[in-house]
C-alpha positions in Angstrom: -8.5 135.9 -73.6 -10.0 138.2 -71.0 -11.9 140.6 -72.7 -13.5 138.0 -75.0 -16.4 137.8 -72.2 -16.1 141.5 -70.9 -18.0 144.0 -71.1 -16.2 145.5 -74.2 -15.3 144.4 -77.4 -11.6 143.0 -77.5 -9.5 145.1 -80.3 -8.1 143.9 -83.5 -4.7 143.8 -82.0 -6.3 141.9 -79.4 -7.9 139.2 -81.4 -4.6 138.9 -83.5 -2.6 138.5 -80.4 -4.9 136.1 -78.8 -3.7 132.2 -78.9 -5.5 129.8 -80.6 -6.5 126.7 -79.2 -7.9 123.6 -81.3 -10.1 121.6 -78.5 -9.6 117.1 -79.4 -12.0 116.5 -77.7 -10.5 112.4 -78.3 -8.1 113.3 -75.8 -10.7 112.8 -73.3 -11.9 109.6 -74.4 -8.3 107.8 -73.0 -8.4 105.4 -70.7 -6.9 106.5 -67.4 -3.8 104.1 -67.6 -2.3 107.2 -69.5 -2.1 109.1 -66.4 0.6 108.2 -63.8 0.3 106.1 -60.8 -3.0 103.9 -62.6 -1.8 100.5 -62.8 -4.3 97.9 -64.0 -5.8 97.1 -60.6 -6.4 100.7 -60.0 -7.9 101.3 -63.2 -10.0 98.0 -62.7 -11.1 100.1 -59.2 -11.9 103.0 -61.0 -14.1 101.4 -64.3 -15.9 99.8 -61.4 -16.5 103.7 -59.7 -17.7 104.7 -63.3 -14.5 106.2 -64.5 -13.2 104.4 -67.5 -11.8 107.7 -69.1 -10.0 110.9 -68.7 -13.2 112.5 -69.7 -15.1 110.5 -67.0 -12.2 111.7 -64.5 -13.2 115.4 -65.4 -16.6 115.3 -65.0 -16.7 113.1 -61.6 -16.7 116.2 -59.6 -15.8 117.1 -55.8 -18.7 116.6 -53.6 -17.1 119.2 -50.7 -13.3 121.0 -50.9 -11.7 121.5 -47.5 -11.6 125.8 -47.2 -10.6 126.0 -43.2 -7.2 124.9 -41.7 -6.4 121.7 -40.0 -6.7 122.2 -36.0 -5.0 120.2 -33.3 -6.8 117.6 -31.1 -6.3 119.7 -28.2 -8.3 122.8 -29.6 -10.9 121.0 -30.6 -13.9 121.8 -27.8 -16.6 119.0 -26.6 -19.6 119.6 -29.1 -17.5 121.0 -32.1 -16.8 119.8 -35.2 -13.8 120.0 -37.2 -10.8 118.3 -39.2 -8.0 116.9 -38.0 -5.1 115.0 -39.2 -3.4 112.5 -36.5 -1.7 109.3 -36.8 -3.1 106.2 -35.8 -1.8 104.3 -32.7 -4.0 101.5 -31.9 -3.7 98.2 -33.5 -6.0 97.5 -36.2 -9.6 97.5 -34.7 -12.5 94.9 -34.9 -15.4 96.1 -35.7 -18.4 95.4 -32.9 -21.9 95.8 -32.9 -24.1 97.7 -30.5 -27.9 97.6 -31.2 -28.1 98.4 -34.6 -25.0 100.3 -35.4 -21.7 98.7 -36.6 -19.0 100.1 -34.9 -15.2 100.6 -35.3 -13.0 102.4 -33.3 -9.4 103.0 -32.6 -6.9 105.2 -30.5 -5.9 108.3 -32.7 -3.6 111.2 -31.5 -1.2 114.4 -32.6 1.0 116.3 -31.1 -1.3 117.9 -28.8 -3.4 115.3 -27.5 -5.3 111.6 -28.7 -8.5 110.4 -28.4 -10.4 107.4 -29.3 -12.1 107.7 -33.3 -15.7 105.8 -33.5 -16.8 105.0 -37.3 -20.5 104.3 -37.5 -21.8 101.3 -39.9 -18.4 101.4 -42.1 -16.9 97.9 -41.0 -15.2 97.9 -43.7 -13.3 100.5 -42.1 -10.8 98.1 -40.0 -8.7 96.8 -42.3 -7.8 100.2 -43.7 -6.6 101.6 -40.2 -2.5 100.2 -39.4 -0.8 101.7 -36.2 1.3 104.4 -37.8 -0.8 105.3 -40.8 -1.3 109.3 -40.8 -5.5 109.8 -41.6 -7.3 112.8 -42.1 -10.7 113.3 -40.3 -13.3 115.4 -40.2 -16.3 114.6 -36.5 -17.8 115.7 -33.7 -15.4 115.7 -30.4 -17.0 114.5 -27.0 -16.0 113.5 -23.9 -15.9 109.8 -25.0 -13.6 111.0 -28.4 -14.4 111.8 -32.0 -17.5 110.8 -33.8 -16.3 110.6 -37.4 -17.9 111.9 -40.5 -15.8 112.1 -42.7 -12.1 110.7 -43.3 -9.5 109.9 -45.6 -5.9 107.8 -45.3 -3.2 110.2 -46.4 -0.1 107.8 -45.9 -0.1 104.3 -45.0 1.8 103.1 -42.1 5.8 104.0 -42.8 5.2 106.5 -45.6 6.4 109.9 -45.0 3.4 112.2 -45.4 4.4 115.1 -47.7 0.8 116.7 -47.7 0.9 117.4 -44.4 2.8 120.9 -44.1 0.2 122.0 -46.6 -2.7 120.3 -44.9 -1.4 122.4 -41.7 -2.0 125.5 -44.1 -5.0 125.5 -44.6 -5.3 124.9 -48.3 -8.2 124.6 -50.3 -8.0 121.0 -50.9 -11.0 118.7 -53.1 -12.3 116.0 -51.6 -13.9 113.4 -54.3 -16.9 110.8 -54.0 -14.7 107.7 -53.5 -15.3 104.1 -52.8 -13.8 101.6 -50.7 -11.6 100.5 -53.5 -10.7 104.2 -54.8 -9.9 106.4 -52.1 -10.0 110.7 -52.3 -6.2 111.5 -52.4 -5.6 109.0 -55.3 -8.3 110.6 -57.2 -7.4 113.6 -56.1 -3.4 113.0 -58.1 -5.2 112.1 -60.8 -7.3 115.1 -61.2 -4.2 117.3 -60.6 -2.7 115.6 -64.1 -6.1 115.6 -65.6 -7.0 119.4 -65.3 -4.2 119.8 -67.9 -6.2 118.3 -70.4 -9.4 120.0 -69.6 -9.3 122.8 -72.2 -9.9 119.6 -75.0 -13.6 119.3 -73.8 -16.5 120.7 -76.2 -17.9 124.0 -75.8 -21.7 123.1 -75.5 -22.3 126.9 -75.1 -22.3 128.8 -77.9 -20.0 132.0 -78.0 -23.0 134.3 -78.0 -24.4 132.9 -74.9 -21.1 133.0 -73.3 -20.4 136.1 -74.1 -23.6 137.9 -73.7 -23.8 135.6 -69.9 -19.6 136.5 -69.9 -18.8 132.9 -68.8 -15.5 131.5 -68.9 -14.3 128.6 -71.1 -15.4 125.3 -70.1 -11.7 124.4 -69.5 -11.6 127.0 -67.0 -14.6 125.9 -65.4 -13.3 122.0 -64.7 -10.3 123.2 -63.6 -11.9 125.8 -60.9 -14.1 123.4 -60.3 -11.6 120.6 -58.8 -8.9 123.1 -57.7 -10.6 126.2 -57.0 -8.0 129.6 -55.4 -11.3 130.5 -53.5 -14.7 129.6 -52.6 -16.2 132.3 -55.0 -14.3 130.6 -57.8 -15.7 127.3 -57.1 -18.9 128.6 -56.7 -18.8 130.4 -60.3 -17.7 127.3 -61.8 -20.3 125.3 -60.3 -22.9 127.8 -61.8 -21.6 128.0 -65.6 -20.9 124.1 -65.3 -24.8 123.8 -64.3 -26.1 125.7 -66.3 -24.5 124.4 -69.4 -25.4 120.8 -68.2 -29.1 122.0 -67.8 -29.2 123.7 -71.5 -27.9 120.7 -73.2 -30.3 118.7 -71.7 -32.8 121.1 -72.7 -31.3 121.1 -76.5 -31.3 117.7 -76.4 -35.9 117.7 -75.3 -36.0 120.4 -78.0 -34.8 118.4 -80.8 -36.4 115.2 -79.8 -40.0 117.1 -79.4 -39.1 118.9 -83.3 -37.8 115.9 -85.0 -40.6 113.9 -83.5 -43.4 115.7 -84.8 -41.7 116.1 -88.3 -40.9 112.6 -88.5 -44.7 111.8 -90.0 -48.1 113.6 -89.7 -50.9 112.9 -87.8 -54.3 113.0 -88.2 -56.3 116.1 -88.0 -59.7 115.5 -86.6 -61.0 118.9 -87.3 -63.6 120.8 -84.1 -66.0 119.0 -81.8 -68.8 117.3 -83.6 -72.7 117.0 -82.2 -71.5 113.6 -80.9 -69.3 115.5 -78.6 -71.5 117.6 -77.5 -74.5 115.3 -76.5 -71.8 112.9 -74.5 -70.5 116.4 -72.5 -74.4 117.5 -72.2 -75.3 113.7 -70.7 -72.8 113.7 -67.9 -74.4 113.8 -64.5 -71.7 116.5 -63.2 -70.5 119.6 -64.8 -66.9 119.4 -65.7 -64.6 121.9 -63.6 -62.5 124.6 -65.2 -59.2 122.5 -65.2 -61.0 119.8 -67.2 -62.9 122.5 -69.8 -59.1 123.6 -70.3 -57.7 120.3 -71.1 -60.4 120.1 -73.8 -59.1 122.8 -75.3 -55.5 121.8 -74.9 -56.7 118.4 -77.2 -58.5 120.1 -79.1 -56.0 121.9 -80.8 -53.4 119.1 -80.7 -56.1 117.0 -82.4 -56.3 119.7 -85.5 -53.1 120.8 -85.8 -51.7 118.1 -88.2 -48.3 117.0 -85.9 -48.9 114.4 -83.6 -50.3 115.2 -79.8 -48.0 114.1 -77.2 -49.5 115.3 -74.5 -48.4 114.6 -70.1 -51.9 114.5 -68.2 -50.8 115.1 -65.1 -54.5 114.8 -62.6 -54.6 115.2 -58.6 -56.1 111.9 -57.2 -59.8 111.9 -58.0 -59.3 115.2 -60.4 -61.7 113.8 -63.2 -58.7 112.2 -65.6 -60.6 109.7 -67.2 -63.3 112.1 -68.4 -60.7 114.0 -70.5 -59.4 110.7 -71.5 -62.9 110.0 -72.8 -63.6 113.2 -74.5 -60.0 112.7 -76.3 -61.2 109.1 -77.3 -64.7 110.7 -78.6 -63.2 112.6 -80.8 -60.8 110.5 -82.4 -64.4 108.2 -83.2 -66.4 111.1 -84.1 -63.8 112.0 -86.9 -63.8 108.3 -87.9 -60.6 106.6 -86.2 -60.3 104.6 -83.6 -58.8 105.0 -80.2 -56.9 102.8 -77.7 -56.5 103.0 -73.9 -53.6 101.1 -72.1 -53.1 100.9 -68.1 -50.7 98.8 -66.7 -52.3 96.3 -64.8 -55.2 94.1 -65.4 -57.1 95.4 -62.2 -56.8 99.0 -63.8 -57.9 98.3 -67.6 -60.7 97.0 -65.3 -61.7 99.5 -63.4 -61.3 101.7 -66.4 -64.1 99.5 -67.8 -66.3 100.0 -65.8 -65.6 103.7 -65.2 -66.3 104.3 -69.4 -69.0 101.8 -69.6 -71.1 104.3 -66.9 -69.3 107.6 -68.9 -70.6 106.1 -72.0 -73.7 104.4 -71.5 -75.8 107.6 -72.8 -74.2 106.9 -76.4 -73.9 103.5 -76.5 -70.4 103.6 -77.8 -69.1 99.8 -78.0 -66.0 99.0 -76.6 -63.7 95.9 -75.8 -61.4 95.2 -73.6 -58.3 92.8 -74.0 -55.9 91.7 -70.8 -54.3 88.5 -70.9 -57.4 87.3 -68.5 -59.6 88.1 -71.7 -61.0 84.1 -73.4 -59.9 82.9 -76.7 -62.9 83.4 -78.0 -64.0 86.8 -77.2 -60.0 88.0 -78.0 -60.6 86.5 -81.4 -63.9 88.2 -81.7 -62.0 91.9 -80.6 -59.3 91.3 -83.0 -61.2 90.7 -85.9 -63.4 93.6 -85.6 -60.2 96.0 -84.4 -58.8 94.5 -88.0 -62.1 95.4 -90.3 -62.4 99.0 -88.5 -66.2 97.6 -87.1 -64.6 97.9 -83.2 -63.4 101.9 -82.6 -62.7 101.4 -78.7 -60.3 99.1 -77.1 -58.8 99.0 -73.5 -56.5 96.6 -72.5 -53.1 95.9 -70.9 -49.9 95.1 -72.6 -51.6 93.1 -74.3 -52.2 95.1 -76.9 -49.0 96.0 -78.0 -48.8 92.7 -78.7 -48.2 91.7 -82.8 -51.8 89.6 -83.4 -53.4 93.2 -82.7 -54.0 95.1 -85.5 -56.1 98.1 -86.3 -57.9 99.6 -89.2 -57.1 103.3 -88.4 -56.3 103.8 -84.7 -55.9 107.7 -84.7 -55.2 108.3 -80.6 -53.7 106.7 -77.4 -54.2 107.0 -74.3 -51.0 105.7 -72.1 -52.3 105.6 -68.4 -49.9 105.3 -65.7 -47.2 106.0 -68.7 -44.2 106.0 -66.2 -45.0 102.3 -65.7 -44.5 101.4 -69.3 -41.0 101.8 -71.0 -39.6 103.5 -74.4 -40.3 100.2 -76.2 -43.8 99.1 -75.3 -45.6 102.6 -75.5 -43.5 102.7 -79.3 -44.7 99.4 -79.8 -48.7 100.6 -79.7 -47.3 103.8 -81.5 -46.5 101.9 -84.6 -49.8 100.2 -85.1 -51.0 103.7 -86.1 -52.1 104.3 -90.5 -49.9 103.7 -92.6 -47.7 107.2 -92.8 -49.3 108.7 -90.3 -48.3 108.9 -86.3 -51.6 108.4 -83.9 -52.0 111.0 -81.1 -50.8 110.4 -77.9 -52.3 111.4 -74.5 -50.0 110.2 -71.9 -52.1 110.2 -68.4 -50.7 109.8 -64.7 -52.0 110.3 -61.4 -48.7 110.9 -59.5 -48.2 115.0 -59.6 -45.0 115.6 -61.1 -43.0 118.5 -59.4 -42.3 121.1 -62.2 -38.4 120.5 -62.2 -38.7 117.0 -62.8 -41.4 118.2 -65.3 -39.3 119.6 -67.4 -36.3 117.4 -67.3 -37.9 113.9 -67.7 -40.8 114.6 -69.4 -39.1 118.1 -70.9 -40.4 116.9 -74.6 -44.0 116.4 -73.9 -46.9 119.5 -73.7 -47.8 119.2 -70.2 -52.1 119.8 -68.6 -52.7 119.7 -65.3 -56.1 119.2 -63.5 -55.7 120.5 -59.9 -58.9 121.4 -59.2 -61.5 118.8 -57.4 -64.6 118.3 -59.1 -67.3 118.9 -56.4 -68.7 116.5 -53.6 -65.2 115.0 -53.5 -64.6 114.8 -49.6 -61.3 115.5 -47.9 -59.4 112.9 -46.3 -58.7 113.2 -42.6 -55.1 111.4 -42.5 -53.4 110.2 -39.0 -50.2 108.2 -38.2 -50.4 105.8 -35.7 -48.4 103.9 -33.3 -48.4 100.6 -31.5 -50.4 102.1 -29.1 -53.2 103.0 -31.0 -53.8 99.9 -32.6 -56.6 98.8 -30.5 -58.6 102.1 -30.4 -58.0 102.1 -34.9 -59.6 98.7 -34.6 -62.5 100.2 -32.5 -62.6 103.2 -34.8 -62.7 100.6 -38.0 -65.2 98.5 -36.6 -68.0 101.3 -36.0 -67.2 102.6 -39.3 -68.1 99.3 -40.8 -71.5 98.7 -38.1 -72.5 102.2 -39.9 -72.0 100.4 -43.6 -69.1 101.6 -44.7 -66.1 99.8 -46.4 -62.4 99.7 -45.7 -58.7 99.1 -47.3 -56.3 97.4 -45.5 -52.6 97.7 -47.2 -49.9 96.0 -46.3 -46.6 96.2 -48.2 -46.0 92.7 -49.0 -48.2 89.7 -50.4 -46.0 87.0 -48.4 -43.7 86.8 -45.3 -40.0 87.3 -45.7 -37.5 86.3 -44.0 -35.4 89.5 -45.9 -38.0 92.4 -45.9 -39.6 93.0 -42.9 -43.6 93.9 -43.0 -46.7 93.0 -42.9 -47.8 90.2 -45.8 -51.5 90.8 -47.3 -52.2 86.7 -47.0 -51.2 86.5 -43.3 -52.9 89.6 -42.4 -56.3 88.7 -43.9 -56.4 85.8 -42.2 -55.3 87.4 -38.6 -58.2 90.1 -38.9 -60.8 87.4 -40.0 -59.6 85.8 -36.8 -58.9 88.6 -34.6 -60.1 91.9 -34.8 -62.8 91.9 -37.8 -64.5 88.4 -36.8 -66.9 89.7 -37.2 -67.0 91.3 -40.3 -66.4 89.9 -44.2 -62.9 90.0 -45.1 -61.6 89.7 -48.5 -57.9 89.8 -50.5 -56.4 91.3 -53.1 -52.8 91.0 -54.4 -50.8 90.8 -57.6 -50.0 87.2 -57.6 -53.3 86.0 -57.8 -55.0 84.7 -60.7 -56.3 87.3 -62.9 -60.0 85.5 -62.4 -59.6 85.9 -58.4 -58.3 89.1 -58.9 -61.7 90.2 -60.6 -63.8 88.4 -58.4 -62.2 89.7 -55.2 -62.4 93.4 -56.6 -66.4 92.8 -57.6 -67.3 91.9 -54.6 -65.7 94.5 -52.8 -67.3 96.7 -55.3 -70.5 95.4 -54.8 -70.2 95.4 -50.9 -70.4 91.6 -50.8 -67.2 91.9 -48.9 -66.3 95.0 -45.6 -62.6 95.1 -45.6 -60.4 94.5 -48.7 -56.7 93.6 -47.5 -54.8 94.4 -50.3 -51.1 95.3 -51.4 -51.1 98.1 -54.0 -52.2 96.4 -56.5 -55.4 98.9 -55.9 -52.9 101.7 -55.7 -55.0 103.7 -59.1 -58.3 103.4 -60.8 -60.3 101.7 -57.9 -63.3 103.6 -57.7 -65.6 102.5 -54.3 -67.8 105.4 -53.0 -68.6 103.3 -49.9 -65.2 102.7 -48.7 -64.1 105.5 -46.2 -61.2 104.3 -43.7 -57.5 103.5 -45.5 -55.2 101.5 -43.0 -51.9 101.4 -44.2 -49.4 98.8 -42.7 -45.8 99.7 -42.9 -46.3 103.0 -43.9 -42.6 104.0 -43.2 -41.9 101.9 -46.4 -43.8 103.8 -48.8 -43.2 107.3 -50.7 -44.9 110.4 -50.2 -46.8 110.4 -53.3 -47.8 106.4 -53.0 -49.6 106.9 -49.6 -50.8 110.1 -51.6 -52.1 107.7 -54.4 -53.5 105.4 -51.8 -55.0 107.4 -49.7 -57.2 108.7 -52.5 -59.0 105.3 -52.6 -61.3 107.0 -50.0 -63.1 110.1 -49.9 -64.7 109.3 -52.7 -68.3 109.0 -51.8 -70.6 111.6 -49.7 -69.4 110.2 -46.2 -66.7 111.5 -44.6 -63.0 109.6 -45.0 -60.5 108.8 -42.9 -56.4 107.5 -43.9 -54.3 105.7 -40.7 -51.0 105.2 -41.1 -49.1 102.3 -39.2 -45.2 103.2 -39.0 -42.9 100.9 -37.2 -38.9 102.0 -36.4 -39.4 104.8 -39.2 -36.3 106.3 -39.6 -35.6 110.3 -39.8 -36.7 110.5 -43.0 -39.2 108.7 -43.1 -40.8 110.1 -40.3 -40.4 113.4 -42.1 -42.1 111.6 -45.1 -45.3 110.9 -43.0 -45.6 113.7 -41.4 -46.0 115.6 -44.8 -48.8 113.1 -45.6 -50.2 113.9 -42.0 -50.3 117.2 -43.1 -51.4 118.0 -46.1 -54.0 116.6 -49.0 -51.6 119.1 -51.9 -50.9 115.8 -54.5 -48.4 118.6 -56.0 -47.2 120.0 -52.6 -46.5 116.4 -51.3 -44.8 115.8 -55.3 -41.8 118.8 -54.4 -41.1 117.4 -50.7 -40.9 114.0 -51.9 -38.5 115.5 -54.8 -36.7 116.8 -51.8 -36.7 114.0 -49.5 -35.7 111.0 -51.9 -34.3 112.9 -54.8 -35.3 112.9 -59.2 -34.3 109.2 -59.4 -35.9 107.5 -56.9 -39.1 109.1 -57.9 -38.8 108.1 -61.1 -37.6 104.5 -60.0 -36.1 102.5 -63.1 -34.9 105.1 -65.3 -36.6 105.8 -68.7 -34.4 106.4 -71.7 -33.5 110.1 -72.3 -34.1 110.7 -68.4 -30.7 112.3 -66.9 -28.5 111.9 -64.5 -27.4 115.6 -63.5 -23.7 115.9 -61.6 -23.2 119.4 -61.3 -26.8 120.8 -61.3 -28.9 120.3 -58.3 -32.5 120.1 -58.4 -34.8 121.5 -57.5 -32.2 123.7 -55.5 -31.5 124.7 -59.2 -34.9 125.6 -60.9 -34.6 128.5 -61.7 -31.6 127.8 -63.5 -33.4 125.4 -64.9 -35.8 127.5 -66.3 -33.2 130.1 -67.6 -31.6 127.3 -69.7 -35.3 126.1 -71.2 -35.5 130.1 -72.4 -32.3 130.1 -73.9 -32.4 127.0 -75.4 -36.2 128.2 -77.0 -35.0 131.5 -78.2 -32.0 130.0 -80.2 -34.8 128.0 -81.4 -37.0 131.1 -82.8 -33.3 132.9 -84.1 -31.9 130.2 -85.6 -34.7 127.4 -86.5 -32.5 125.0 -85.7 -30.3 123.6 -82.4 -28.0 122.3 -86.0 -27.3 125.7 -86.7 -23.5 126.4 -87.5 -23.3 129.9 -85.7 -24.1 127.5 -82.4 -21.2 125.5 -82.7 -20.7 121.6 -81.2 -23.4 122.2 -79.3 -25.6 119.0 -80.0 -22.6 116.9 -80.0 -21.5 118.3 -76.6 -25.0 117.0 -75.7 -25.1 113.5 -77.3 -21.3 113.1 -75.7 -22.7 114.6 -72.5 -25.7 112.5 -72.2 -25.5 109.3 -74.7 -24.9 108.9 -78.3 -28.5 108.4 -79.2 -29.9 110.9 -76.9 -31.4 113.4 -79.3 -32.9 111.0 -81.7 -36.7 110.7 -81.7 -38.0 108.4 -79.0 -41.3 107.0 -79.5 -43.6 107.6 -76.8 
């Protein structure tokens, strides 16, 4: 009823008038061979596009409607773009190539005039284009013809075309993400039944929110948003259809952070002992202001009796591993023990020897377990983790494994956490007391843009070092071409007659006939040759032996070797003052925020630093990607353009558990939605205590149907 979300209350004549609707929200769990015109290979097509269901049908959304009239070939200008629907009336086309573009064309014409349609790299294309079949298309007209962008077959070849008067019209008409099985207009009839049954979806809003925000039904808002009377409706649906994907998600981060921490206590390690205190007063540097407030973040996770789960998010070089040590101290000073896990064996190295210098003024022991590690000084670290004698462990995966067991292990520390999945960061989480949950302080050096933040990694606390500690140097970055190879070379080499080191990366550790770059291998051996005869060149890659691994690293550490070719395998935790030139082969091939992580290799020492990027045919994109880098040193400025550039889950590569997939809300267009939906979500929170409350409705099983079944349970991190 209208006045339900208006600005005044709806009478009792009203409310007794109004009809009632019971939502089955079943309905929308039918397979799509209920609607007509899906036959078996259809609905095969369509499981295959990811829509099994009616439901799934709802919720696959137009990507664009069509909102200006068809026009005729003939008032189409050279340069302008626009939609037209001819006939075809070549035969069907071959596709050709021409450099690197696939191309398919064919003769296309109306009433007013034909020209010849190019499709670009859709070869596919050919076989759907008979003489006589009537197509819709949307491209760029030119003296040569039409450059297509967009099309769509709206009758084979000797069907009559009944859209077409009311394409000619002008009408607001959907257009759906299709595939070459599945095309728009069938999807399209299928929606038109389906909107029908739209009013059976759950209301994940509450009533209060969509009364006090006066948004219409959800029915209303699938409906408007597949077959919309006007842009402005389409637009308000999109909205109220965001925003109510965004607050269940946010429901869903709520509950998992609440039932998390209820699930078991953890340890309270009460205030900073003299321990502590010596260890902060021995370090050679003062620590900045970002780290003195992660302290006091820990600090009062570590006492408050619910287990920390903490996202230490740290600009390259930003002093992580100090707060990672002070949150390690404290868990021995209050008699547990604590455990650090990287990813990689060349990290839990490096992190080593970083705490072995962090620590020498107390003399803490500590062991460190990879799967390098010999029998017998494994046995020796496992016994003494068993009796409680050993209180610090660093390792790799191999400590999650089941012959590790510990007396009291109070705190984690998850390095590189993205790299580890749901399962193997739980799997160190159990080992925890008996009852109890160990605290958790999740580390990464990749800044995190603050929408992704709070959607992937919405149900941890979140610190964030920014600031540099001082005598860190910046990094003067360049990309390169071809052309500049030789003068790099003769820029490299008197870096290295001064003393200094260098990294050469290349994005491969062999040749392949599949991916083309540079190989590690090959290169090391072409430099020792070629260009750096010279000079001592060593290698580093991830399919070496864990003992050459640690012997090439040492001696580039040591500066028995100049240049360390490398893939990035040394992309975190190598720590070598000396070495102040980065050469990065392939660079088109990376992300922003991996040449980010790699070019913070250098600049670590008191000598000034310099990062070249080679880039061969880099696309648009990826030129745009390097020129960022070029730009700007920001680890968090270069974390929201690579956010825009590649999108939420190619950052976040294999998906975690509990990480969504969005379709109507667009980040990080949408933030601020974003953060609307995190307030409402918190204030129903503080009203009502509970996301379960019955004055809220369905809504947590609009959000476990929305975004999986097991969504909202507790997952161990």
């Amino acid at each position: 009823m209208r006045g339900f979300a208006g600005a005044e209350e709806p009478t009792r004549a009203e409310l007794r008038a109004a009809p009632v609707h019971w939502p089955r929200p079943s309905v929308l769990e039918t397979g799509l061979e209920a609607l007509d015109g899906v036959g078996p290979k259809l609905a095969e097509a369509a499981r295959a596009a990811g829509i099994a269901t009616v439901g799934d049908l709802l919720y696959r959304f137009p990507h664009r409607h069509r909102d200006r009239q068809i026009r005729l070939l003939e008032a189409l200008e050279p340069g302008e773009t626009g939609t037209v629907l001819v006939e075809v009336m070549g035969n069907p086309p071959r596709p050709f190539r021409r450099g690197k573009l696939t191309m398919v064309g064919v003769k296309v014409g109306d009433e007013s005039d034909s020209v010849r349609a190019t499709w670009f790299n859709q070869p596919w294309v050919s076989g759907k284009l008979e003489r006589g079949s009537t197509v819709l298309i949307t491209g760029k007209r030119s003296p040569k013809g039409l450059a297509v962008q967009e099309w769509e077959l709206v009758a084979p070849a000797g069907e009559v075309d009944a859209e077409a008067s009311e394409e000619r019209s002008g009408s607001f008409v959907p257009v759906h993400p299709a595939t070459e099985d599945l095309a728009p207009k069938k999807i399209r009839e299928w929606a038109e039944q389906a909107v029908r049954l739209a009013p059976n979806a759950i209301e994940g809003l509450p009533s209060q929110v969509k009364a006090e925000r006066r948004l219409t039904s959800v029915g209303s808002a699938i409906r408007a948003a597949h077959f919309p009377e006007s842009p402005e409706q389409l637009e308000d649906a999109r909205r109220r259809l965001g925003f109510e994907e965004l607050f269940l998600h946010q429901a869903l981060l709520a509950t998992r952070k609440t039932s998390h921490r209820r699930a078991r206590p953890a340890p309270r390690f009460g205030k900073p002992g003299a321990a502590v205190e010596r260890w902060l007063a021995s370090l050679p540097f003062a620590p900045t202001a970002d780290q003195h407030a992660a302290f006091a973040d820990i600090d009062r996770d570590l006492d408050s009796g619910e287990p920390m789960q903490r996202l230490l998010m740290g600009e390259v070089g930003s002093g992580k591993t100090v707060v990672a040590v002070y949150a390690m101290l404290r868990a021995l000073e209050a008699g547990h023990q604590a455990a650090l896990m990287a990813p990689t064996e060349t990290l839990a190295e490096q992190h080593a020897i970083t705490l072995g210098r962090l620590l020498a003024a107390e003399a803490v022991p500590f062991a460190l377990l990879t799967g390098a590690t010999p029998a017998p000084v494994r046995r020796q670290a496992l016994n003494q983790l068993a009796s409680g004698e050993l209180g610090l462990i660093l390792g790799t995966h191999a400590l999650i494994e089941p012959t590790v067991r510990f007396a009291r292990l109070g705190l984690c520390v998850v390095d590189e956490q993205h790299r580890f999945g749901v399962e193997q960061r739980g799997a160190l989480d159990s080992k925890g007391v008996e009852g109890m949950t160990p605290h958790v302080l999740h580390m990464t050096a990749t800044p995190i843009p603050r929408t992704l933040s709070l959607t992937a990694y919405g149900d941890l606390d979140t610190t964030t070092l920014q600031e540099l500690p001082a005598g860190r140097k910046p990094v003067l970055t360049r990309v390169a071409g071809e052309d500049d190879r030789e003068g790099v070379y003769e820029f490299l080499r008197a870096r290295l007659r001064e003393g200094r080191q260098a990294f050469v990366v290349c994005p491969l550790v062999e040749v392949s006939e599949k991916l083309p770059g540079k190989a590690a291998g090959e290169e090391a051996e072409r430099l020792r040759r070629g260009p750096l005869r010279d000079f001592r060149v060593g290698l580093l890659h991830g399919q070496m032996h864990s003992t050459e691994k640690g012997e090439a690293m040492a001696a580039f550490a040591a500066g028995e070797t100049d240049v360390l070719v490398a893939t990035t395998v040394i992309e975190v935790g190598i720590d070598v003052p000396n070495a102040t030139v980065m050469l990065i082969e392939g660079a088109e091939r990376f992300g922003v925020s991996q040449l980010h992580q790699l070019r913070g290799r250098v600049g670590r020492g008191e000598h000034p630093s310099q990062c070249l990027l080679f880039a061969a045919e880099a696309g648009a994109m990826a030129r745009r990607r390097l020129a960022a880098v070029e730009e700007t040193s920001d680890g968090f400025r270069l974390a929201e353009v690579d956010l825009l550039l590649r999108g939420e889950g190619e950052i976040l590569g294999t998906r975690q558990s509990g990480t969504a997939r969005f379709t109507v809300a667009q980040l990080p267009d949408d933030e601020a939605m974003l953060i609307d939906a995190k307030d409402e979500v918190l204030r129903l929170l503080r009203e009502h205590g509970s996301l379960e409350a019955p004055e809220l409705g369905p809504l947590l099983e609009a959000a476990r149907r929305r975004f999986g079944a097991g969504a909202a349970d507790p997952i161990p991190l």
